[in-house]
N, C-alpha and C positions, 0 to 999 in steps of 0.2 A: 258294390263289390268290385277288389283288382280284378283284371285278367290272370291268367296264372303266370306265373314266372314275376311278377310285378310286387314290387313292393313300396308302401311307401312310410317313408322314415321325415316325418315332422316335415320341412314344407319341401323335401326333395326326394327322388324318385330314385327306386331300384331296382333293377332288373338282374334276374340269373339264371341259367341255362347250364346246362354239362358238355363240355368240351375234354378230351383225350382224357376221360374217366376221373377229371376234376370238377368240382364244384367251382362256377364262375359269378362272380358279383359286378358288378359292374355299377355306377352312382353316373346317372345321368346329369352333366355338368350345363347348367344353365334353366334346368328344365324343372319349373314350378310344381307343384303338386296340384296342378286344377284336372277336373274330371278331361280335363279335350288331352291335355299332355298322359294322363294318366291311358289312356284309350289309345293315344299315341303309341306309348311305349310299352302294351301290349302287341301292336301290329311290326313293332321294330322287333322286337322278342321273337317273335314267330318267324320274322325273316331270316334272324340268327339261326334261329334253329334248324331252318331249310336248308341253310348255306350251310351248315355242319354236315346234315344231314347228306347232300351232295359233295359233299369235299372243297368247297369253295368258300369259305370262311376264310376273311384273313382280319386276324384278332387285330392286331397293328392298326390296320384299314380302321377297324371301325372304334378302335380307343386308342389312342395315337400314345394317350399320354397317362397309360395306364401298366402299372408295373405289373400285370398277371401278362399282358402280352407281350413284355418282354421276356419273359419264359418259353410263354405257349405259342409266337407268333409264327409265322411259315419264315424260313429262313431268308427268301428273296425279301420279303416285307420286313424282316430287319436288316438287311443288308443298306435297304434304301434309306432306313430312319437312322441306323446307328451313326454316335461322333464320335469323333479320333479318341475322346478322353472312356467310352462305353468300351470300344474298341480293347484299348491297352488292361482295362481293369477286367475284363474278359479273359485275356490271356493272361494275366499274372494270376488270377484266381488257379488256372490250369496247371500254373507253376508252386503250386505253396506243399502241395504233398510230395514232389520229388526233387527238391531242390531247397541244401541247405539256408542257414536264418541270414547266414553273409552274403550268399546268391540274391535272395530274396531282396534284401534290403537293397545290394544295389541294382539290381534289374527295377524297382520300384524305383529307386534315383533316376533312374537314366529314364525311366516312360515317363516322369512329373516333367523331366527337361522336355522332351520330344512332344508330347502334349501341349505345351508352350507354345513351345516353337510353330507346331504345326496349326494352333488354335482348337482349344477343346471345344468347342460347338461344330464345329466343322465336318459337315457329314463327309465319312469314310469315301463315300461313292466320289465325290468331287476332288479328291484327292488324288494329282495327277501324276506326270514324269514331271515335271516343269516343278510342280511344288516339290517333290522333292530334291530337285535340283537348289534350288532356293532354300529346303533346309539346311544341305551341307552346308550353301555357302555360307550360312548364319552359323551355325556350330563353327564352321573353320575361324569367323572373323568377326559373330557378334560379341559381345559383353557378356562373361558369366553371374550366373545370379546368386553365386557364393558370398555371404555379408564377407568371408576374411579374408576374400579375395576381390571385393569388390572393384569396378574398375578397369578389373585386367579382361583385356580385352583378347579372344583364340584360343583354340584348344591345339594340340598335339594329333600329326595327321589320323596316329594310333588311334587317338580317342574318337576324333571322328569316325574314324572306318569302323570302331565299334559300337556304336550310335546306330549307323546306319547296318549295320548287318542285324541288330537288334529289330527294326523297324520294318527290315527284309523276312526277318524272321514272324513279328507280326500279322504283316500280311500275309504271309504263307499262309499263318493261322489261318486266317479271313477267308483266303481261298477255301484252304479245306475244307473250314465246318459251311462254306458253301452262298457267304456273304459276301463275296466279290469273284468277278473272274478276272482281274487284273492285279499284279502287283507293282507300282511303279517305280519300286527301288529295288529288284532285280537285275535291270539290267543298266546300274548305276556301279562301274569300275569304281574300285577301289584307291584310296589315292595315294603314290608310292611312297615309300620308308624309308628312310635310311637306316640301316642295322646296325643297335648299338652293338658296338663291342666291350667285353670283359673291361673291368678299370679296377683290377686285381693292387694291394696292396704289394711293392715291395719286399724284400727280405727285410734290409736296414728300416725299412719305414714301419715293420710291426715289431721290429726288435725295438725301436723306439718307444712305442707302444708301450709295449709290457715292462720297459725297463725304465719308463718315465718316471721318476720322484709323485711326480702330481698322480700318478695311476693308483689306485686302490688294488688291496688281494684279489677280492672277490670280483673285482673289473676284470683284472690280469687273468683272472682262472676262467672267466668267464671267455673274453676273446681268445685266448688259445683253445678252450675246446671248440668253438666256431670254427675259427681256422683250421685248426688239425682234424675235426670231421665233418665239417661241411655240412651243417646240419641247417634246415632251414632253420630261420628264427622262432616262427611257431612251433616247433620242435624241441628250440631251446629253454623257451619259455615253460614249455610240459615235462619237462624232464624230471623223474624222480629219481631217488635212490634204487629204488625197487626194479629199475632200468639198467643199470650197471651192476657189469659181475668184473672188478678191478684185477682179481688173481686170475682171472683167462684172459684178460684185456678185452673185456666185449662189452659193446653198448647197444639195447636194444629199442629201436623206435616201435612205438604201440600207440601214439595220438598225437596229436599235433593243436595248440590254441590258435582261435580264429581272430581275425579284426574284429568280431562281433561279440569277443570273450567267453566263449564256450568252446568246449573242447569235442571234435572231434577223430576219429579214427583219418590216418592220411588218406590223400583223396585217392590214391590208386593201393593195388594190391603188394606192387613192388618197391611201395612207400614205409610198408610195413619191412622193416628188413634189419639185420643185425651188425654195426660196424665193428671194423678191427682196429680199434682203439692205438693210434701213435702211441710211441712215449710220450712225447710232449703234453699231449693230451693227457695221458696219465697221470702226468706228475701234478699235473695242473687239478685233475679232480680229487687226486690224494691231496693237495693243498688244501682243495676247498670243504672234502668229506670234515676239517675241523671246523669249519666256521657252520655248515648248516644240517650234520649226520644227526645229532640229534636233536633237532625241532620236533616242533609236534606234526603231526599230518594232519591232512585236509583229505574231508570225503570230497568226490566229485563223481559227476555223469559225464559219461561218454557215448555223444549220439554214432552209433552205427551208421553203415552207408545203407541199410535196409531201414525205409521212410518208418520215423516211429521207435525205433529199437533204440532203445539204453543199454549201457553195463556201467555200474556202480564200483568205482575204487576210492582205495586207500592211500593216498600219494604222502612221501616226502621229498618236498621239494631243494632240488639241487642248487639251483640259485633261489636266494630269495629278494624282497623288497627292504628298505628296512621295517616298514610295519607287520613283517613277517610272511606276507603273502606272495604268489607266484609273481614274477613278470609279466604285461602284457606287451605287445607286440610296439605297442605305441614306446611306453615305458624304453624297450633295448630298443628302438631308435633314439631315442632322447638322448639316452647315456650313452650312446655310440659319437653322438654331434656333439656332447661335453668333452668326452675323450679325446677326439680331433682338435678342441678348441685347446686343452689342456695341453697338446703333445707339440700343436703347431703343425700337425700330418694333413696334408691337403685332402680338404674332408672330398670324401665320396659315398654315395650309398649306402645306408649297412649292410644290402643284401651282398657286397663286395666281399665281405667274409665266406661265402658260401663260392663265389667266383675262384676267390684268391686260392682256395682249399682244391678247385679242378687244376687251375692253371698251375699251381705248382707243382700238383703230384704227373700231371703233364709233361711237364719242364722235367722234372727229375727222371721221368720215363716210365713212369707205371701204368700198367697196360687199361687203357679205357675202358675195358671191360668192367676190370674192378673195381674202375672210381667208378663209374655206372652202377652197380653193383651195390655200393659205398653209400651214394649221394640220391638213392631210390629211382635210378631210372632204368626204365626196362630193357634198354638198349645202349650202344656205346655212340651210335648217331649222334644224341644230343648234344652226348659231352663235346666230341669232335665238331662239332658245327658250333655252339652256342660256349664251350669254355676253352675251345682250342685257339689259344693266344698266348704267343710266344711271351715269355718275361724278359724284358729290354736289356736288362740286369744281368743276364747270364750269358750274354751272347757271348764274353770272350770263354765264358768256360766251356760254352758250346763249341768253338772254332778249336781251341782245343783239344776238346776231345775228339772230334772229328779229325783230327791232325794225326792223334794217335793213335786213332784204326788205322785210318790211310797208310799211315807209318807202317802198320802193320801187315795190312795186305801189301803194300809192294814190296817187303821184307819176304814173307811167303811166296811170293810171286814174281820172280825177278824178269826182269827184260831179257829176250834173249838178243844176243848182241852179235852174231848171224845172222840175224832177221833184220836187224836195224841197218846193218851194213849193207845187206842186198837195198834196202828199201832206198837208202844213200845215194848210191850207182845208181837206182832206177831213176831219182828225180834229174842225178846231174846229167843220163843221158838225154830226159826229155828235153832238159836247160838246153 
């Protein structure tokens, strides 16, 4: 007859006991089914049960390599066992219910690379300031492991700093849920940037553009509504009929397509917003209302920012593919770098479109409020720090105009010529 709690299963041994109101099994690894082992692991059973019974049971301790007590194990006892690669798949698990499919995926990108890097057996605890000193310098200068980029060797100081603020973040986890009391890349500065600036299109260089032979309609109709509402590109890409009202001139944003090809609602409140449609822009969507007003539509989901929530529409698409379907994000960069090749227009960015549309309503003088307003931002901060870039191009129209204020106020404002002549005498008596 077993002991109680003992079981045995063909020529290996099992024992089981109740810990935090779970049923535990446990398969004693190496250990024969003879009557001495069997007697054994009755007396191991019992000791288990003491240690619960007192509070000192630590699951980890006594099954190292057993996946119930990484569940149920005391938090110090996994802090000691866990590796960097247990570590990160810990916290992404944290991140899948509030954090959309495009988040997900690349926060998942960036912990396979840092898992690497850092070595996934690697318990968490041994992980120092040193080692992560040593991981920058390898993100700043090793070899990426991209097959289409293989070869190329350094990343972008940006990307580092977001590597490691990742990794910062991490650990914090660790802290908190009470597996470490150190984080070694907190108090690892950042390493500086230099801020790009706007690299906004030209006047003459998008009139080229649109008036190039080699440019198609639906190209032309397509970059001037870019330009003239600044809309981002996943933006462009979602746009339906169902979104413009032509006879008030109003375009309304309600979703936006992600790099992951699903459609979301924009990521803030004031992303959702109504623009006031240019002419240009106008003219450009009454071009293109012939070539795609009547398509057929497409059903689609629209994930809400509340984790879980859909809404179901009916979309006709404003721009389409030729195989009749939406844009993706991918797709309007592609045709934005033929466009350039086709024009001869020194390629830049496609998000330049969205630049080009601050900097000039800028340049022209309209008040950042409303390009703010315009371009979903909640403030006019942004604009002014991040699109506030003079256009090269207009500078003589600018000295210009500045000519003929000035013109103007010393016209309203004349010298008094009394004042100037006392002031005359007063120098040449000090001479």
């Amino acid at each position: 007859m077993t002991p109680e709690g003992v079981e045995v299963r063909g020529t290996s041994i099992r024992i089981w006991f109740l810990y935090r109101g779970k049923r535990c099994k446990e398969t004693l690894k190496g250990w024969k089914a003879t009557p001495a082992n069997i007697r054994k692991a009755g007396r191991l059973r019992a000791v288990i049960v003491s240690e619960i019974s007192d509070g000192t049971f630590d699951y980890l301790a006594r099954f190292p390599n057993s996946k119930r007590a990484l569940e149920l194990g005391n938090v110090e006892s996994l802090g000691r066992s866990m590796t960097v690669k247990a570590l990160f798949e810990r916290w992404l698990k944290t991140k899948e219910s509030i954090n959309t499919q495009t988040t997900i995926r690349s926060k998942r990108h960036i912990a396979l690379t840092c898992t690497r890097l850092l070595g996934e057996e690697k318990l968490v605890v041994n992980v120092n300031y040193e080692d992560a000193l040593k991981f920058r310098h390898e993100l700043l200068t090793g070899e990426k492991s991209y097959k289409r980029i293989a070869g190329v060797k350094g990343r972008a100081s940006s990307t580092v700093n977001a590597y490691m603020s990742i990794c910062s973040e991490v650990w914090n986890f660790s802290k908190k849920s009470g597996y470490l009391e150190n984080n070694p890349f907190e108090k690892i500065k950042g390493l500086p940037i230099d801020g790009r600036e706007p690299d906004p299109l030209e006047y003459n260089e998008f009139s080229r553009l649109i008036n190039h032979p080699a440019i198609k309609a639906h190209e032309r109709n397509l970059w001037t509504v870019a330009i003239y509402t600044g809309l981002r590109h996943g933006e462009i890409c979602a746009l339906a009929w169902e979104d413009i009202d032509l006879e008030k001139g109003m375009l309304y944003v309600s979703r936006n397509l992600t790099s992951g090809g699903y459609f979301k609602l924009p990521k803030t409140k004031s992303g959702e917003r109504t623009i006031t449609l240019l002419q240009p822009a106008i003219d450009a969507l009454k071009s293109q209302k012939a070539i795609t007003f009547l398509r057929s539509a497409h059903e689609i989901s629209v994930q809400q920012r509340e984790p879980g929530k859909t809404r179901h529409e009916r979309c006709h698409w404003v721009f389409l593919t030729r195989n009749g379907s939406h844009y993706s994000k991918h797709g309007l960069s592609s045709m934005w770098n033929s466009c350039m090749r086709r024009t001869g227009i020194r390629r830049r960015s496609p998000y330049q479109t969205r630049h080009s549309y601050a900097c000039w309503m800028l340049t022209e003088g309209a008040n950042p409020s409303w390009i703010a307003s315009q371009m979903g931002h909640k403030n006019a901060t942004l604009v002014l720090t991040t699109y506030g870039k003079f256009m090269p191009s207009r500078s003589v129209d600018q000295a210009n105009y500045l000519n003929q204020r000035l013109a103007a106020v010393s016209h309203t404002c004349p010298i008094d010529e009394s004042y100037s002549r006392k002031n005359q005498a007063g120098r040449g008596s000090e001479e």
